[in-house]
C-alpha positions in Angstrom: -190.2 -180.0 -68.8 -193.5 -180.0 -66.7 -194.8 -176.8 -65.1 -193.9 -178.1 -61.6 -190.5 -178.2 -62.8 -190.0 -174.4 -64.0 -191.4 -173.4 -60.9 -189.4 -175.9 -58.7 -186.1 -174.2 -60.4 -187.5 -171.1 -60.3 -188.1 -171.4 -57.2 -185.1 -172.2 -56.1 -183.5 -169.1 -58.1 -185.1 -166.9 -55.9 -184.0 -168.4 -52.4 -181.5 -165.8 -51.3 -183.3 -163.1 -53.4 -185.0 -161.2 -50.4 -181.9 -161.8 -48.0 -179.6 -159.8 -50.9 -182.6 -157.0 -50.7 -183.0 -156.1 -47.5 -178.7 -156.2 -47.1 -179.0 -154.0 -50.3 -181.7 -151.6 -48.7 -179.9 -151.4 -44.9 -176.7 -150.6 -46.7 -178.3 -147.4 -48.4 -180.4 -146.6 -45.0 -177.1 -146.7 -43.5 -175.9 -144.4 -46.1 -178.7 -142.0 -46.1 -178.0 -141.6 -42.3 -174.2 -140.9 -42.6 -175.3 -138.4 -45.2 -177.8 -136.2 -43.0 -175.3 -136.5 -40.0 -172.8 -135.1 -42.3 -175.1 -132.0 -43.4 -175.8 -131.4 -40.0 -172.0 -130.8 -39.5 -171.6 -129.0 -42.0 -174.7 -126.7 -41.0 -172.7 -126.2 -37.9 -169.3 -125.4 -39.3 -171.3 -122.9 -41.2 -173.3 -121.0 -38.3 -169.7 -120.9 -36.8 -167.8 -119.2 -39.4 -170.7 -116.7 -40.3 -170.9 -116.2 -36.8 -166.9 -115.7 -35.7 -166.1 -114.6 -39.4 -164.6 -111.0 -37.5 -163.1 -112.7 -34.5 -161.3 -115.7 -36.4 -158.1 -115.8 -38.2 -157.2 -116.6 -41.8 -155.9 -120.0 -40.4 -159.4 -120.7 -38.7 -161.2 -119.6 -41.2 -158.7 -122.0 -43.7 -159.8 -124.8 -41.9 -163.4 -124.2 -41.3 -163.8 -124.7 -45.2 -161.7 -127.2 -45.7 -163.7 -129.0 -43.1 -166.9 -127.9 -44.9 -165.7 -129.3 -48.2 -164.2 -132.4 -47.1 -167.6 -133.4 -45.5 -169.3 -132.2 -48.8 -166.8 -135.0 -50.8 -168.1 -137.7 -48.3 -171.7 -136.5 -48.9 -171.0 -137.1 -52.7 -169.1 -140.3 -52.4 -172.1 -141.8 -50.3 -174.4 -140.8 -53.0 -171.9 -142.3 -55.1 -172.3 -145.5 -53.3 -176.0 -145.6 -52.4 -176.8 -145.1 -56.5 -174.2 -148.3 -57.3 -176.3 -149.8 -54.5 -179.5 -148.8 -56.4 -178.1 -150.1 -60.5 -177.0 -153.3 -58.6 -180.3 -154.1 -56.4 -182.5 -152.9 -59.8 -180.2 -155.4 -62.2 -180.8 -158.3 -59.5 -184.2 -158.3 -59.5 -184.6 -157.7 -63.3 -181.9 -160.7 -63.7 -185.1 -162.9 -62.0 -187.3 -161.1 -63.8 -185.5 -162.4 -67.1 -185.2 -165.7 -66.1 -189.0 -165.9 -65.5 -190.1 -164.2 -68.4 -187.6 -167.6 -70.7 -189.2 -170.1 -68.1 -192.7 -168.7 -69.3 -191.3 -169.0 -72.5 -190.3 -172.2 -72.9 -192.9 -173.5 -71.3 -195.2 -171.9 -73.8 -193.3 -174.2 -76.9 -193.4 -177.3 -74.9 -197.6 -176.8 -74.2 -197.7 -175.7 -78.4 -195.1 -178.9 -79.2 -197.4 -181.0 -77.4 -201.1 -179.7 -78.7 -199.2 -180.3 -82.0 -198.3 -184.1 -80.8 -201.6 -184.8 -79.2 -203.7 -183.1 -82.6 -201.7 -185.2 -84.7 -202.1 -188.7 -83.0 -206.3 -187.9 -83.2 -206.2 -187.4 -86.7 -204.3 -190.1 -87.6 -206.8 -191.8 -85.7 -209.6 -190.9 -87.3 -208.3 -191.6 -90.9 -207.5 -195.4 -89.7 -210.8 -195.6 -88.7 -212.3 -194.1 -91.9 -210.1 -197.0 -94.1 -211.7 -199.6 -92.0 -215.2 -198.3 -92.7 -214.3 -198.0 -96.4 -213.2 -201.5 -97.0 -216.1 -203.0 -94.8 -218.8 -201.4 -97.3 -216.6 -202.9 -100.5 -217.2 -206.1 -98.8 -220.9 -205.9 -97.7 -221.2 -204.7 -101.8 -219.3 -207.6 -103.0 -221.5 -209.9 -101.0 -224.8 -208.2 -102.1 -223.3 -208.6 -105.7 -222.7 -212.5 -105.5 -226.3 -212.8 -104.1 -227.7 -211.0 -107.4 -226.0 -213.0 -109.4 -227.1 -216.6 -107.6 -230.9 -215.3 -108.1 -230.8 -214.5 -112.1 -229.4 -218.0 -112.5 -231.5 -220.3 -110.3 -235.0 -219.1 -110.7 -235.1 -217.2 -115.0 -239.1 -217.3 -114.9 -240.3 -216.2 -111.8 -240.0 -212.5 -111.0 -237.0 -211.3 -111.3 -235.9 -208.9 -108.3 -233.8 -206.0 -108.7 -231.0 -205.5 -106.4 -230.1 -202.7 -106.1 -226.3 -201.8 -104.6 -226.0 -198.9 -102.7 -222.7 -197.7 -104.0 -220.8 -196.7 -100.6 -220.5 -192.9 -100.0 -217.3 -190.7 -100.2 -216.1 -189.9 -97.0 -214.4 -186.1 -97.2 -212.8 -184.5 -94.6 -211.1 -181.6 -94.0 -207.5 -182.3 -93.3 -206.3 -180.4 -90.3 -203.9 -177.4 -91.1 -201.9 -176.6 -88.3 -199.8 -174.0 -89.8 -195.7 -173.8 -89.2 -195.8 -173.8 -85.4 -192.3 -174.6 -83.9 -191.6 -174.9 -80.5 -189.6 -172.0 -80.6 -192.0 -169.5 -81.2 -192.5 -167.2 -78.4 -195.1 -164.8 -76.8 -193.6 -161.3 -77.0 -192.5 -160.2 -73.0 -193.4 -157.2 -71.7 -190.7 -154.7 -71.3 -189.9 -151.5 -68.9 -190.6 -148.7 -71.5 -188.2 -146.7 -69.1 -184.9 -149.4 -68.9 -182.3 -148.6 -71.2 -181.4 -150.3 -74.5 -178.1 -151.4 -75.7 -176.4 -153.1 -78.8 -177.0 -152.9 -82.3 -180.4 -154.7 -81.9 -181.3 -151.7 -79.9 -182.5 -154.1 -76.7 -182.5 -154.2 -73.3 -179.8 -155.7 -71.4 -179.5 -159.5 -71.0 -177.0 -162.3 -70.9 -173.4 -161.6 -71.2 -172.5 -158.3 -73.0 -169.3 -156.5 -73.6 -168.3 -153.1 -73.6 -166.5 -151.1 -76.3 -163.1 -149.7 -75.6 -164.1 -146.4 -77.0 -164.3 -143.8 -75.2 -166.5 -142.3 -77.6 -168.8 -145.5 -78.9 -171.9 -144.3 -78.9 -173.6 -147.6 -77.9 -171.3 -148.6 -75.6 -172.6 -152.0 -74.6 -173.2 -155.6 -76.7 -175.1 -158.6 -76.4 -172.5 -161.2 -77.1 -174.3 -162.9 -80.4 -175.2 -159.6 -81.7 -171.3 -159.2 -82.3 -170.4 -163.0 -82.6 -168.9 -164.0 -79.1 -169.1 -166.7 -77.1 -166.4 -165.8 -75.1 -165.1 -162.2 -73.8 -161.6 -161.8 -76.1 -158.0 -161.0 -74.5 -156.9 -157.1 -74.5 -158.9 -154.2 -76.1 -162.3 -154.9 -78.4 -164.0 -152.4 -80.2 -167.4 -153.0 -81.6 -168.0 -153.4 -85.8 -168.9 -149.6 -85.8 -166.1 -148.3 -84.1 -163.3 -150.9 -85.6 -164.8 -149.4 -89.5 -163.7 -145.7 -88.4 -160.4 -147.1 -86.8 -159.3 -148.4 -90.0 -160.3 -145.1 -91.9 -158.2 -143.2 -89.4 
C-alpha cells in the first residue's frame, strides 16, 4: 500500500476524533462545576448547623446531615463519572495512537519487501551482463586461435610470430547477502512506561481482550490470541491460570 494510502485511511480515522474530545472535555467541565456548586452547599449547611446547633432541634439537625451527606454521595458519583470520562477519552486517543503506530508498521515491511525486490532485480542484472562479457572473450580467443593457426601453415620459413592469447580474466564478485529480512519484521513502538499491562504476555492493552470471571485473577484482562480466541465464548471464562486451581479445588 503506498504512503498516501496509510495516511489517506488514517486520515480518515481520525475525522470525528476532536469532536468526541471536546464533548468528552465539556462533559467533565460540566462535572467539575456541579461538584464545586455542591461544596459550596454543603459549606452552607455546615455554617448553619455550627451556627443554630443550640437553637435547632434533633429533627433539624437530622436533616441538616442528611442533607450534608446526600450532597457528599453526588460529589462522589460525579467523580465517579468525570474519571470514566477520563479511562474512556485516554483509551480513544491511545486506540489512534495504536492504529498509527501498525500503519507505521506495515509500511516499514512493504519499503524493506521492496528494497529486497528492487536489490534483487540489479543483481540479477549485473550477472546477465557478466555471462555476456564472458562468452564474447571465448569468442574473440577462438578467433585469435584460428588466425595462429592459418600463419604456421602458409608461410613455415619466414619468421614465425608468436601469438600470444590473452587468456580472459575471472570475473569474482561478491554475491549480495541480504540476510532473512521478511516483511514482517517490525521497528519496536514506543510505549507509555506509565500505562498498564495485561495478559500473560505482560503487554499493554490492544485489540479485543477478555476478562476473567474471577474475582480474584490476578491478571484480570487477555489479549484474545494470548488465550486462543477469536471469538468472546458463551457464559463464564476463566483464564488457563485460574481454570488449573479450579480443577485442584
Amino acid at each position: 500500500m503506498a504512503a498516501g494510502m496509510y495516511l489517506e485511511h488514517y486520515l480518515d480515522s481520525i475525522e470525528n476524533l476532536p469532536f468526541e474530545l471536546q464533548r468528552n472535555f465539556n462533559l467533565m467541565r460540566d462535572l467539575d462545576q456541579r461538584t464545586e456548586d455542591l461544596k459550596g452547599q454543603i459549606d452552607s449547611l455546615a455554617k448553619e448547623y455550627t451556627a443554630n446547633a443550640r437553637t435547632l432541634s434533633s429533627e433539624q439537625k437530622l436533616s441538616i446531615l442528611r442533607q450534608i451527606q446526600q450532597s457528599y454521595s453526588k460529589c462522589k458519583e460525579f467523580g465517579d463519572d468525570k474519571v470514566q470520562l477520563a479511562m474512556q477519552t485516554y483509551e480513544m486517543v491511545d486506540k489512534h495512537i495504536r492504529r498509527l503506530d501498525t500503519d507505521l508498521a506495515r509500511f516499514e515491511a512493504d519499503l524493506k519487501e521492496k528494497q529486497i525486490e528492487s536489490t534483487d532485480y540489479d543483481s540479477t542484472s549485473s550477472k546477465g551482463k557478466k555471462g555476456d562479457t564472458r562468452q564474447k572473450e571465448k569468442k574473440i580467443a577462438k578467433t585469435r586461435s584460428k588466425v595462429k593457426s592459418s600463419d604456421e601453415d602458409g608461410s613455415p620459413k619466414s619468421a614465425q610470430k608468436k601469438v600470444k592469447l590473452l587468456q580472459p580474466g575471472e570475473f569474482n564478485s561478491s554475491s549480495a547477502n541480504f540476510g532473512n529480512v521478511h516483511p514482517s519484521d517490525v521497528l519496536d513502538m514506543p510505549v507509555d512506561p506509565n500505562e498498564p499491562t495485561y495478559c500473560l504476555c505482560h503487554q499493554v492493552s490492544y485489540g479485543e481482550m477478555i476478562g476473567c470471571d474471577n474475582t480474584d485473577c490476578s491478571i484480570e484482562w487477555f489479549h484474545f490470541a494470548c488465550v486462543g480466541l477469536t471469538t468472546k465464548p458463551r457464559g463464564k471464562w476463566y483464564c488457563p491460570r485460574c481454570s488449573q486451581d479450579r480443577k485442584r479445588k
